[in-house]
Structure formats: C-alpha cells, structure tokens
C-alpha positions as CSV (number, residue, x, y, z in Angstrom):
1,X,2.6,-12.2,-0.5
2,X,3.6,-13.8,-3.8
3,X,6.8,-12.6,-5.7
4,X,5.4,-13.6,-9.1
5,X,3.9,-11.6,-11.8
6,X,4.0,-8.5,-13.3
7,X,5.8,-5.7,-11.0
8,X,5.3,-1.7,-12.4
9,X,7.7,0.8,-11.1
10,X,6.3,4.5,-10.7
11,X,8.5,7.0,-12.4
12,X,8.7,10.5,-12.1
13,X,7.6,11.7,-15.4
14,X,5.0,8.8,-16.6
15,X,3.5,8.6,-13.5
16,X,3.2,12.6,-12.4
17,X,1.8,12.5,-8.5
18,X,-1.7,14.3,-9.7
19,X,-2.0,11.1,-11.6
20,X,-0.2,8.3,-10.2
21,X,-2.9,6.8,-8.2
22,X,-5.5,6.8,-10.2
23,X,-3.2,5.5,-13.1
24,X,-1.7,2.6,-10.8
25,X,-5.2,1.7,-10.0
26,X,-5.6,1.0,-13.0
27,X,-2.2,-1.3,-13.3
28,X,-3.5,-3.4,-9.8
29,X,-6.9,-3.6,-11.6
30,X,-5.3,-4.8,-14.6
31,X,-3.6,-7.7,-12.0
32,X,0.1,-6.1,-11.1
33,X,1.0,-8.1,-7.9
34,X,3.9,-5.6,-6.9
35,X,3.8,-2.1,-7.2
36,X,7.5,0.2,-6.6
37,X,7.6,3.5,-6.1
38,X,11.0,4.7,-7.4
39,X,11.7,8.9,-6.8
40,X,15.0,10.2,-6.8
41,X,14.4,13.7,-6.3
42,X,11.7,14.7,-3.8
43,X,12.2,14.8,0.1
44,X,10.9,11.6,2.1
45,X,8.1,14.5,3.8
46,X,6.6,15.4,0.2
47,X,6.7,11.2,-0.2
48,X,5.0,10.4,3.1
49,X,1.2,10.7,1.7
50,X,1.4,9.4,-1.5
51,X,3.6,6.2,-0.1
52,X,1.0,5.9,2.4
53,X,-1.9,5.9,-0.1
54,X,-0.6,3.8,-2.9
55,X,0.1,1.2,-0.1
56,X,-3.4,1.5,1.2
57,X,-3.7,0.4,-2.9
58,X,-2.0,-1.8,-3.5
59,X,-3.6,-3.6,0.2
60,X,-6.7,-3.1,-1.7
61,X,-5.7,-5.2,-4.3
62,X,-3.7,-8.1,-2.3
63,X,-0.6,-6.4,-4.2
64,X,2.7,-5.2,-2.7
65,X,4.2,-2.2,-2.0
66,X,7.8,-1.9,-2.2
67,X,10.1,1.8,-1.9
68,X,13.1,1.7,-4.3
69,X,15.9,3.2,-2.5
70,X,14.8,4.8,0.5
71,X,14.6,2.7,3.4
72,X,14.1,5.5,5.9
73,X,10.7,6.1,4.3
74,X,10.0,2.8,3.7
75,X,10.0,2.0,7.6
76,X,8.4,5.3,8.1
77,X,5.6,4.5,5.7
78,X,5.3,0.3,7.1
79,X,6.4,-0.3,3.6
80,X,5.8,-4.3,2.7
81,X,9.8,-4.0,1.4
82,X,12.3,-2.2,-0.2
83,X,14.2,-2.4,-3.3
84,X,18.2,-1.4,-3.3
85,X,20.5,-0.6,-5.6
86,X,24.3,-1.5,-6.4
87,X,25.3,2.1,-5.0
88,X,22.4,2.7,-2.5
89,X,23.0,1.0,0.6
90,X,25.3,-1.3,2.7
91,X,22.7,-4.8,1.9
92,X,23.7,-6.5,5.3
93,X,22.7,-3.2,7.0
94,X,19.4,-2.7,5.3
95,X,18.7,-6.3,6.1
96,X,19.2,-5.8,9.9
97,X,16.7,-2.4,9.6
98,X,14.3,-4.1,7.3
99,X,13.4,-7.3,9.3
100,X,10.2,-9.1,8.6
101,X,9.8,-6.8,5.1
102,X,10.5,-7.5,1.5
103,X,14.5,-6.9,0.4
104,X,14.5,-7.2,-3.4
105,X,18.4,-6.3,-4.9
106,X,19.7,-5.2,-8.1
107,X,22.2,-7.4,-9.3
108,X,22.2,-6.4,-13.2
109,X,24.2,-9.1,-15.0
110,X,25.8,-10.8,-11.8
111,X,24.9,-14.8,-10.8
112,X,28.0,-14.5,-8.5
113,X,26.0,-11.3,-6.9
114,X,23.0,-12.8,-6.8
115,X,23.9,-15.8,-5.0
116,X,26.2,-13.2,-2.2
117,X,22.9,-11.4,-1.9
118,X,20.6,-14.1,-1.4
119,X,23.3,-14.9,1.2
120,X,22.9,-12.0,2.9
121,X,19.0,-12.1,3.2
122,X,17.5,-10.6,-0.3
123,X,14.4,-11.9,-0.7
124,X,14.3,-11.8,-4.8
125,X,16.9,-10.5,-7.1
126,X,16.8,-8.7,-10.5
127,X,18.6,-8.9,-13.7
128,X,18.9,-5.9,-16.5
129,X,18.5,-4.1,-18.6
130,X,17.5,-7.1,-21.4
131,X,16.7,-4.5,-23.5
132,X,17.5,-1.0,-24.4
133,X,15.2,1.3,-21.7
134,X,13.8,4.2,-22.4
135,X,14.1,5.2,-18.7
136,X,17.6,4.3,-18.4
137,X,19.3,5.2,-21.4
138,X,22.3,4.3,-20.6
139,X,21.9,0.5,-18.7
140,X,24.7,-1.8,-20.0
141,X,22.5,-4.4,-21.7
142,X,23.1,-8.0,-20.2
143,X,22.5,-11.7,-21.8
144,X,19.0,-13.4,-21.6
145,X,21.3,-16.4,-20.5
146,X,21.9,-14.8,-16.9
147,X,18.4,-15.9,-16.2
148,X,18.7,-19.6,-17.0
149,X,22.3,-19.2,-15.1
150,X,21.0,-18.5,-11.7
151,X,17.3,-20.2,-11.9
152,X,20.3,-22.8,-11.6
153,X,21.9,-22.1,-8.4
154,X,19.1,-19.7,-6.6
155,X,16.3,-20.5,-4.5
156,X,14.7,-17.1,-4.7
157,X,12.7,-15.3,-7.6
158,X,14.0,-13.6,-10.2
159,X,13.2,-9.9,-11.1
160,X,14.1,-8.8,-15.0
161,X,13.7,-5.3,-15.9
162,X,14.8,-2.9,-18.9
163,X,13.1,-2.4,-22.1
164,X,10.6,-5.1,-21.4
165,X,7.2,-5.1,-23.1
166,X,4.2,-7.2,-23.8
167,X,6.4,-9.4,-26.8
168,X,10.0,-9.5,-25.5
169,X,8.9,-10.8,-21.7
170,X,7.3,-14.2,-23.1
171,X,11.2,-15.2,-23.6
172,X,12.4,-14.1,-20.1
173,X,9.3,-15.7,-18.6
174,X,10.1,-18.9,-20.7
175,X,13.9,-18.8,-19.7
176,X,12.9,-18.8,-15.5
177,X,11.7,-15.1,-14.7
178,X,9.4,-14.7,-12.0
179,X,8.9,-11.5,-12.0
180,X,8.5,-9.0,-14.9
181,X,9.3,-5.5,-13.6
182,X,7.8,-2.6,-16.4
183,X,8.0,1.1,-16.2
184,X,7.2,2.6,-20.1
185,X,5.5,-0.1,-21.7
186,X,2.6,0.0,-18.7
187,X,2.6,3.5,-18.2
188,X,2.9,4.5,-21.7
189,X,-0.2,2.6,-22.8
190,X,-3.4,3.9,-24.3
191,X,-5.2,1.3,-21.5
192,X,-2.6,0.6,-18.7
193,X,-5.7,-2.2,-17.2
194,X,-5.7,-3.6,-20.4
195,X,-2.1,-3.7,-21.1
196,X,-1.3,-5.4,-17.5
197,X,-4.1,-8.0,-18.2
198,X,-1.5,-8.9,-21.5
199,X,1.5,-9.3,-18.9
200,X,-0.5,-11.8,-16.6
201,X,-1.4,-13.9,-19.6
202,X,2.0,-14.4,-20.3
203,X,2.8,-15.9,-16.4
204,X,-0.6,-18.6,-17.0
C-alpha cells in the first residue's frame, strides 16, 4: 500500500451519504490512492455500512481506506488505518490498538512533533493548513518551509492539507510532499474523475 498521491477526505456536507459513493468512485477512478472518511457527528452504528462499502471501494481500486478519528470503528470496520488528531487520542495508545494498520498523525506546523510521532509509530505525518480552507475556517496557516524542514530529518511521507487545489499543490509537491490530502477542490468540481486525473499529473 503506497502512501503517495492524491489522498480525498469525505466531508459531511460535499460528500452527503446518498452520494458519497458514487462521487468517491469517481475520485478512485480518477487515481486517488487513499481515500478518509472524516464524520464528526454521526454514531459509529449509522457509520458501519458505508465504512464497510467505501472500503470494499477503495479495495476495488488498490486504494486505501483510512477512518479519521475513530479508532473504535476503524477496527470494527478492518479499516486499512486510521488518521488522529492533536486532541483525539493518546498516539502511543492507538498505536498499541492499531497494529499491523495505517497510523497517519496530524502534526500542523510541528517538525519537532513530527519526528516524536514518527517515534512513536506514525506511519505518515501531515502538515496544514498551507492555505486558507474552506472546510476549516479557522486553521492557523503554517509556512511551505515546514515541508522542506522535516523531508530533512524524517523517514516517513508527508501529508499537506488545507486549501490545496490543482495550482497551489505543484509547490508542496516540488518542496517534498508525498501526499496531497483535498476535501473542496475534488469534491467541489464539475468532474471530480477529471479533476483527480490533474492531481496525479502533478506527482509524475
């Protein structure tokens, strides 16, 4: 499983559950190699089926399927990983649950983070916002050179996120990041496939 490429992030609004598999179809189509499903509100019980089908998905497609937040339901659904927070979850803890599976970790605008969480078993960090986010309002925007900073001293991939579209990620690609990880810009567009085709140009 390659941590590399375009990772898309389900949201609540842009991806509505009557839609959200046929629209991240269309991002795996379109060659997204991680796919997150990030809900703060429901219970894990209404989750269960659609986590089980979009992983079925993304299998489909030799793409990954990660939880954001909630490792209960990620180990109930076989999850490939899970994605955590700076509030979430005690890291070392989640590492020991989530053995053999995925740990990606939010570290915003922290090397010094980064390198204690690759220390404690992450297996891919992420940096952000870059830019201002139209899901997250209020992210603290952090300095492009955070990603030159720890492609120095870190042997796992990097994750950027916030505000990223087609034209800013080229820069953050070019600077070390591994991973591009894009909520509005996929979901937003008037041909997701198409516009996820744009992304993986950018990596080749």
């Amino acid at each position: 499983m390659k941590l590399r490429g375009l990772y898309v992030i389900t949201d609540e609004k842009l991806t509505p559950y009557d839609k959200m598999l046929d629209m991240v179809e269309k991002a795996l189509k379109g060659g997204a190699s991680i796919v997150q499903l990030r809900d703060k509100n429901n219970s894990d019980e209404f989750l269960i089926p659609y986590s089980k089908e979009l992983k079925d998905l993304c299998h489909k497609y030799n793409a990954i399927f990660i939880v954001n937040d909630r490792v209960d339901l990620a180990l109930k659904v076989d999850a490939d990983g899970v994605h955590i927070g700076e509030e979430d979850s005690d890291v070392a803890e989640v590492r020991e649950k989530t053995k053999g599976k995925i740990m990606g970790v939010s570290c915003y605008g922290s090397v010094e983070r980064a390198l204690q969480m690759q220390d404690l078993g992450a297996d891919y960090v992420a940096f952000g916002s870059f830019y201002p986010s139209p899901t997250k309002p209020k992210s603290r925007i952090v300095p492009k050179s955070v990603i030159s900073d720890a492609k120095k001293v870190l042997k796992i991939p990097i994750c950027v996120i916030g505000g990223l579209t087609v034209e800013n990620s080229k820069e953050l690609i070019d600077l070390g990041a591994d991973l591009v990880a894009v909520i509005s810009d996929v979901w937003t567009a008037p041909d997701i496939e198409e516009r996820c085709k744009q992304y993986i140009k950018l990596f080749n």
